[in-house]
C-alpha positions in Angstrom: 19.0 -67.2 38.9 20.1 -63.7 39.0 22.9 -64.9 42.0 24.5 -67.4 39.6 24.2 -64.6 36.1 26.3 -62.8 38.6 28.8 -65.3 39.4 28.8 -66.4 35.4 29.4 -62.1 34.6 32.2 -61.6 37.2 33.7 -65.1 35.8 33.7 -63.8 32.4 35.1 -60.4 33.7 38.1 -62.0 34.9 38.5 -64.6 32.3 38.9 -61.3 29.7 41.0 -59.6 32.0 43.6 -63.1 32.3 43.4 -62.9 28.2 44.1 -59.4 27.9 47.0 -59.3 30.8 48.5 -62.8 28.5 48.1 -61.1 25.4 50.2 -57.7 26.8 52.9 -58.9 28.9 53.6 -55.7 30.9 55.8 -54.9 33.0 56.8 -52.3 35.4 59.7 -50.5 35.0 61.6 -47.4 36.1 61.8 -44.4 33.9 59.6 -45.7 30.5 59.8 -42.7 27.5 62.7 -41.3 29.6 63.1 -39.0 26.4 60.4 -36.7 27.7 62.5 -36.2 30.6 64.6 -34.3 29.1 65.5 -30.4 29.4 65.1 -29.0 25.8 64.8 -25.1 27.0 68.3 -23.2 27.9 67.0 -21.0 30.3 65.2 -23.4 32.8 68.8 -25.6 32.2 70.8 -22.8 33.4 68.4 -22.7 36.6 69.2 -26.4 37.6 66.7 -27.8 35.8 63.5 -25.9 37.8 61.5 -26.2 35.2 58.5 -26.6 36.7 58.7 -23.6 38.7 59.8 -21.3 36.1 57.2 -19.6 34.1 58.0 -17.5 30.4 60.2 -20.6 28.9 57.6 -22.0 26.5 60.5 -24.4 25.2 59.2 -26.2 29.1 55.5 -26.9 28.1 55.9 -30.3 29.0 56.3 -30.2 32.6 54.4 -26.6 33.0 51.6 -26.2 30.8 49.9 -23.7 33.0 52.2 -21.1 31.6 50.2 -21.1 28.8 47.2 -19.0 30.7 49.5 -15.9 31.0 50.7 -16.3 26.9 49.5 -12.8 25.2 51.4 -13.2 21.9 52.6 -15.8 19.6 55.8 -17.1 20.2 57.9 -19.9 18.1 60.9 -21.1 20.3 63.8 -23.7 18.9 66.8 -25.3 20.8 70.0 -27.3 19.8 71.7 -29.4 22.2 75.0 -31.3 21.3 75.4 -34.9 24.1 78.6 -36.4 24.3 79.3 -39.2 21.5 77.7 -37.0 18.8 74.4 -37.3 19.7 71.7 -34.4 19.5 68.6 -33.0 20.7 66.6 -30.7 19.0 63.3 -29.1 19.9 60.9 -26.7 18.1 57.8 -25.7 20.2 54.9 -23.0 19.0 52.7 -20.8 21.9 49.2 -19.6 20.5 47.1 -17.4 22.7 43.5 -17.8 23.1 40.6 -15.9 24.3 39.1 -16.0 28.1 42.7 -16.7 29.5 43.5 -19.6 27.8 46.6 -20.6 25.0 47.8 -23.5 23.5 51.0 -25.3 22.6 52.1 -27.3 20.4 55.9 -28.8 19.8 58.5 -31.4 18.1 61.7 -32.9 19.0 64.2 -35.3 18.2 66.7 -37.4 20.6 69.0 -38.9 18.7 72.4 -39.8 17.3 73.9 -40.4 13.2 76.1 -42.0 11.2 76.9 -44.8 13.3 79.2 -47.3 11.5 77.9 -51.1 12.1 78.7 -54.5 10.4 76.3 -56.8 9.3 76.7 -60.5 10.9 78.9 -62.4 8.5 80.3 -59.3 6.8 83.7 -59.2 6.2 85.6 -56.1 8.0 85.7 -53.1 5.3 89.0 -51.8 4.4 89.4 -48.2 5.7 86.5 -46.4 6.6 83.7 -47.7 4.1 81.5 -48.4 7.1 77.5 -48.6 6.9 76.1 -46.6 9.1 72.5 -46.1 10.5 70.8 -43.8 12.9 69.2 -43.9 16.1 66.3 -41.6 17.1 63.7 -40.7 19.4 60.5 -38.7 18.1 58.2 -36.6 20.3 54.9 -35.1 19.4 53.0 -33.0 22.3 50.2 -30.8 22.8 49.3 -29.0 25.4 46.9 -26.2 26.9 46.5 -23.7 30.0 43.8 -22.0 31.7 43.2 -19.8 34.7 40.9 -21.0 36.9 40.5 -18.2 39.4 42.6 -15.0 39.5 45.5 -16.8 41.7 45.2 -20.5 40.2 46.5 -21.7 36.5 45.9 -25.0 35.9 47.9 -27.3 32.0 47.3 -30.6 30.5 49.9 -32.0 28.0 50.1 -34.9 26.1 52.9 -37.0 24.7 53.3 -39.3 21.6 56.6 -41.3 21.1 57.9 -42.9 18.4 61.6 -44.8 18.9 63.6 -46.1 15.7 66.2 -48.5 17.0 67.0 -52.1 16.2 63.0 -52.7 16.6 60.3 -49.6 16.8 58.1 -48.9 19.1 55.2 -46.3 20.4 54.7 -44.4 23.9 52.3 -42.5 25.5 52.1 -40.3 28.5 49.9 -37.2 30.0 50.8 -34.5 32.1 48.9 -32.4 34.1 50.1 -29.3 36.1 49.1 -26.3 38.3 50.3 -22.8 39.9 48.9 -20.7 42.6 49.8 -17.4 43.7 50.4 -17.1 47.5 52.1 -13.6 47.4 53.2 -10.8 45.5 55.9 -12.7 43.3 55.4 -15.7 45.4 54.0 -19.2 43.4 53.6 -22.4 44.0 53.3 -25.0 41.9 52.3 -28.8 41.3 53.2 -31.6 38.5 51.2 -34.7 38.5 53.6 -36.5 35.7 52.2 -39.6 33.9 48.7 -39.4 35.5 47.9 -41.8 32.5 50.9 -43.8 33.5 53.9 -43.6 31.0 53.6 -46.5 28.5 55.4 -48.0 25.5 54.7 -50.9 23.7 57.8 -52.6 21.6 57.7 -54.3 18.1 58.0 -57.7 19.4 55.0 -57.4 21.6 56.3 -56.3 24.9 54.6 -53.6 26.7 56.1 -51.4 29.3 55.0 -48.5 32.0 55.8 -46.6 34.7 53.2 -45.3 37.2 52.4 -41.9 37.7 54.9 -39.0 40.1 54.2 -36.0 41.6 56.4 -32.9 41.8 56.5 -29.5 43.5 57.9 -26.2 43.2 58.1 -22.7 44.4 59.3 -19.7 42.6 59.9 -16.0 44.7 60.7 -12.9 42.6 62.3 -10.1 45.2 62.8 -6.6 43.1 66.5 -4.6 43.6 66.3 -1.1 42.6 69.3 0.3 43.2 70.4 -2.7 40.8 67.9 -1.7 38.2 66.7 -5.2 38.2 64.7 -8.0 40.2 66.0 -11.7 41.7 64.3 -14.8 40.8 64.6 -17.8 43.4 63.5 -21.6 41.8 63.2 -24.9 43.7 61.9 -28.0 42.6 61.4 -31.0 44.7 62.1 -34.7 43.5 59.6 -37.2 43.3 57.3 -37.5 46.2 56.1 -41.1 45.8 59.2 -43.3 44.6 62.2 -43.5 45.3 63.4 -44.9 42.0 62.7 -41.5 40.7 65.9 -40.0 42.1 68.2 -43.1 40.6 68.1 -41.9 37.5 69.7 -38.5 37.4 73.4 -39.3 40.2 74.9 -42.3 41.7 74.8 -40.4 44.5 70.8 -40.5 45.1 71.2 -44.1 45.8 70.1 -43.8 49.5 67.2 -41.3 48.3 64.4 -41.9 50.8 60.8 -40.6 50.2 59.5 -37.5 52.5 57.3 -39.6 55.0 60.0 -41.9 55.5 63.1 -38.7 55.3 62.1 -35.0 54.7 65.9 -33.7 55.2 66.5 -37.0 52.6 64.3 -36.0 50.2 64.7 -32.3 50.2 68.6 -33.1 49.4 67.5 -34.6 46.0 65.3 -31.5 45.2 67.5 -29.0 42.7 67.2 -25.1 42.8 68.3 -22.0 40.8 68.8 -18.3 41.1 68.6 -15.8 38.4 69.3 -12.1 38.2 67.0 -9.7 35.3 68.1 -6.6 34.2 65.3 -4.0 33.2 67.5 -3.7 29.9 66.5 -7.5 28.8 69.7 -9.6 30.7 69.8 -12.1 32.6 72.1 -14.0 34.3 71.7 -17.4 35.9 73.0 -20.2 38.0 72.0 -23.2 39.8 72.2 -27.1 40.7 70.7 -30.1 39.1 70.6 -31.5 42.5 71.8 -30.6 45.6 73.7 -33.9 46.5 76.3 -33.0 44.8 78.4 -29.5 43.7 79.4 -31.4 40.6 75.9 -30.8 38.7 76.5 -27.0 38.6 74.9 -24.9 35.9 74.9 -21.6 34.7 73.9 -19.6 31.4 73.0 -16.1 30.7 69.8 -14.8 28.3 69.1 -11.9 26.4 65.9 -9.8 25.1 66.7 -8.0 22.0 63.9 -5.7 20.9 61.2 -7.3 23.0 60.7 -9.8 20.1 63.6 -12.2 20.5 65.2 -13.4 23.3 68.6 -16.1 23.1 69.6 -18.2 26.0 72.4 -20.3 26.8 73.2 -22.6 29.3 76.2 -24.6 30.6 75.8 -28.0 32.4 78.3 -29.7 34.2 78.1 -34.0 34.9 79.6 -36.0 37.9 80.7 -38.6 35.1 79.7 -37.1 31.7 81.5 -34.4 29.9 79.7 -31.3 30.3 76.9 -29.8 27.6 76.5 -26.8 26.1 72.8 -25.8 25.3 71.3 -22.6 22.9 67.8 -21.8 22.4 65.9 -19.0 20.5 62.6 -17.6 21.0 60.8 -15.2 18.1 57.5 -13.5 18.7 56.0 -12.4 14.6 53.6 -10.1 16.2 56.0 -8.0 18.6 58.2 -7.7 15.7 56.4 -5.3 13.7 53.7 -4.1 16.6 54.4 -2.6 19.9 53.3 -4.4 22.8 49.7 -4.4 23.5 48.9 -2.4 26.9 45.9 -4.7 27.6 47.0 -8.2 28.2 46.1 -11.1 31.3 46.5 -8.9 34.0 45.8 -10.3 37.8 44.8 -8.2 39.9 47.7 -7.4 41.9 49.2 -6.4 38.5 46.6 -4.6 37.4 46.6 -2.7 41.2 50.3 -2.3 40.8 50.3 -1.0 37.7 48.2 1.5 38.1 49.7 3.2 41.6 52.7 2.8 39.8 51.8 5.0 36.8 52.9 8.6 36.5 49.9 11.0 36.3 49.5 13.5 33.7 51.1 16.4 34.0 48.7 20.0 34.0 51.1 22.8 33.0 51.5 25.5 36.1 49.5 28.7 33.3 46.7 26.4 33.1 46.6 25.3 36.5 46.2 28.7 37.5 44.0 29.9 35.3 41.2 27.3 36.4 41.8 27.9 40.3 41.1 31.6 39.5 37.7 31.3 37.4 36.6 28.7 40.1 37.4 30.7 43.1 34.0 32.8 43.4 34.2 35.7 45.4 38.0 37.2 45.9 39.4 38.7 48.9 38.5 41.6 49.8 41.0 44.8 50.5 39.7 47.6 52.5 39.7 51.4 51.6 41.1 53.7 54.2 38.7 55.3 55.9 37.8 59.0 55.1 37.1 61.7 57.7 33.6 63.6 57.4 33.6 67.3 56.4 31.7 69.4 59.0 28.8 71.6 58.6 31.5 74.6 58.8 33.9 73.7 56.1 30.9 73.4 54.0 29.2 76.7 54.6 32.2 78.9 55.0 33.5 80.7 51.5 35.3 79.9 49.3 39.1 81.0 49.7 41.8 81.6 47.3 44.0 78.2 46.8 47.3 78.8 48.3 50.0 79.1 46.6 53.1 76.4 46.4 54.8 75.7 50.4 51.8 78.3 51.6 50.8 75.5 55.0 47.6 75.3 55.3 46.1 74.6 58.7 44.7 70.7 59.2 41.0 70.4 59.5 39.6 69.7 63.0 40.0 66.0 63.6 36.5 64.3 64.1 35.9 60.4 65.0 36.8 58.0 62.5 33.7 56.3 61.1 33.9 52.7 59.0 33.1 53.0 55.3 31.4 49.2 53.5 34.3 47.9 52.0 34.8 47.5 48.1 35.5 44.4 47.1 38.5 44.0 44.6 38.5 42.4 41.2 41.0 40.4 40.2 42.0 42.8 37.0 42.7 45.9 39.6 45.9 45.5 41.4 46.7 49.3 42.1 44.6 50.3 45.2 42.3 53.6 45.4 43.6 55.9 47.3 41.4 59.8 47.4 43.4 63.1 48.1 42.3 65.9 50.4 42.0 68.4 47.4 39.5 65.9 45.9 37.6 65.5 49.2 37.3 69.2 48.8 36.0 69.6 45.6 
């Protein structure tokens, strides 16, 4: 009995699983909510699209929510994009730090395009240009959140929420999950598990789509230049590891794109890198490649920190096909603007290390300097008194005589052997040394 209760539970099993699949006709396809694909920050845009591997652009929480483990104030970052054919993306994204290493981010953005004339079937073509006109849009909802692990390992989740207005609506859904770890000094390496949920979207008219999950990596190098009064800042991100659809999307030229096991030298030609130059006076100056197929997909922008609260960025993207696009994008930080940065912060321990052989010591000003070393110094050196030569028995018994008078010579007393006198020690207040006469031996 229990054999065939087994049987009549795994036939009901795939009897539900037959409806369900019926119900949702699902299909795989390449690149489903696409829209989250897109680079909404200027800075990791100027850098070829490294987003993934550059950390401090909280317009990229999407792809690199573990930068939010390192976030010690709140920052509120916007960006404007203008497409070709009028259409627009704007983003608006908010950084909250939390205790015990930890922050959270949330944001908002719109893909989308306006006032696009249409005629209704059977209309009659308006005279002029009394067109109606409609809008298209895509709207994006994320959260996300970052904490460090250990002292070299930073681990984000984000998650994604969808909603398209076209000709028919329609929801999607996807979670991201990412991580950094510090090799070196100024040397990370990082991960992106994209769409570990899958990416899904489900239509109006019933149909439901998705796209399995990806994986990503990056590595980021920082190399300080003194002489230049500033520090270089190397980025490279991979393509996708597991399909090779991935790389179709971006250039007709990633056609042949083959997958590492089957083509390392392949797929490191897909991957796209960036190079970036900081200032210690707050600017930067960037360039890089969207992918490295082609020279055509060349980028470049230039950022500046103004007052440690606000920092603009620009970038400039050139297309194989497309015109190219011009991107802005402002971050504002409401506590820096009236505060001074806070000395204590999310320090590793190489930081902390570095910053502290780094600092200058205190300064002890050369009066009081001396003055301690001479109340601490116990017993001073000692000077010795010249010696002094013992009077015989016959220049004390013999009378007195009359003092001679001025350039009268008087005869030297008989020279007897020099015998050591105890030394006097010194002090400190006495710089002028005793020194005893022969007439005052005599008295």
């Amino acid at each position: 009995m229990s054999f065939l209760k087994k049987i009549i539970s795994l036939r009901a099993c795939f009897a539900a699983c037959a409806l369900v699949s019926s119900a949702f006709a699902a299909d795989r396809v390449v690149g489903a909510n696409a829209t989250l694909d897109i680079e909404p920050g200027a800075r990791s845009a100027a850098l070829g699209s490294t987003t993934l591997a550059v950390e401090g652009d909280y317009l990229g929480l999407g792809t690199n929510a573990y930068q939010l483990s390192r976030a010690k104030y709140m920052w509120a970052s916007f960006s404007h994009t203008a497409y070709y054919e009028d259409t627009k993306y704007d983003y608006a994204s908010m950084v909250i730090p939390l205790p015990n290493n930890q922050g959270i981010g949330v944001s908002f953005s719109r893909f989308g395009a306006d006032d696009i004339p249409y005629i209704r079937e059977g209309d009659p073509l308006p005279e002029g240009a009394d067109y109606n006109t409609l809008s298209i849009a895509d709207w994006v909802f994320s959260v996300a959140w970052g904490r460090r692990i250990i002292d070299r390992l930073e681990l984000g989740i984000a998650f994604h929420v969808l909603y398209r207005d076209m000709d028919q609506s329609g929801w999607g859904f996807r979670g991201d999950a990412s991580a950094r770890y510090q090799i070196q000094d100024d040397f990370y390496v990082a991960g992106l598990l994209k769409g570990w949920t899958s990416s899904a979207a489900t239509w109006e008219s019933g149909e439901f789509e998705y796209s399995s999950p990806e994986f990503y990596l990056a590595l980021s190098y920082g190399l300080p230049v003194q002489y230049l009064y500033g520090k270089f800042n190397f980025y490279w991100q991979s393509a996708g590891l597991f399909h090779r659809e991935a790389r179709d999307l971006d250039y007709e030229t990633d056609r042949n794109g083959k997958r590492i096991w089957e083509n390392p030298l392949d797929w490191l030609s897909g991957g796209r890198g960036g190079v970036e130059f900081a200032f210690d006076f707050g600017l930067k100056l960037r360039a890089g490649l969207s992918n490295f197929t082609t020279f055509k997909s060349v980028t470049a922008g230039a950022g500046l920190t103004i007052a440690k609260f606000l920092v603009v960025d620009y970038a400039f993207e050139s297309h194989p096909v497309f015109s190219p696009v011009h991107r802005v994008s402002v971050s504002f930080s409401p506590y820096l603007f009236g505060h001074q940065p806070r000395e204590e912060g999310h320090l590793s321990k190489t930081d902390a290390s570095r910053k502290l052989v780094t600092e200058e010591p205190e300064e002890i000003p050369v009066q009081e300097f001396v003055e301690e070393s001479v109340q601490e110094v116990p017993a001073p050196a000692e000077t010795p008194v010249e010696t002094v030569a013992p009077v015989t028995e016959s220049a004390v018994s013999a009378p007195a005589q009359d003092v001679p008078a001025e350039n009268t010579v008087v005869p030297a007393p008989a020279v007897a052997p020099v015998v050591p006198v105890q030394t006097v020690p010194s002090t400190p207040a006495s710089t002028t040394p005793i020194i005893e006469t022969d007439d005052e031996i005599l008295e």
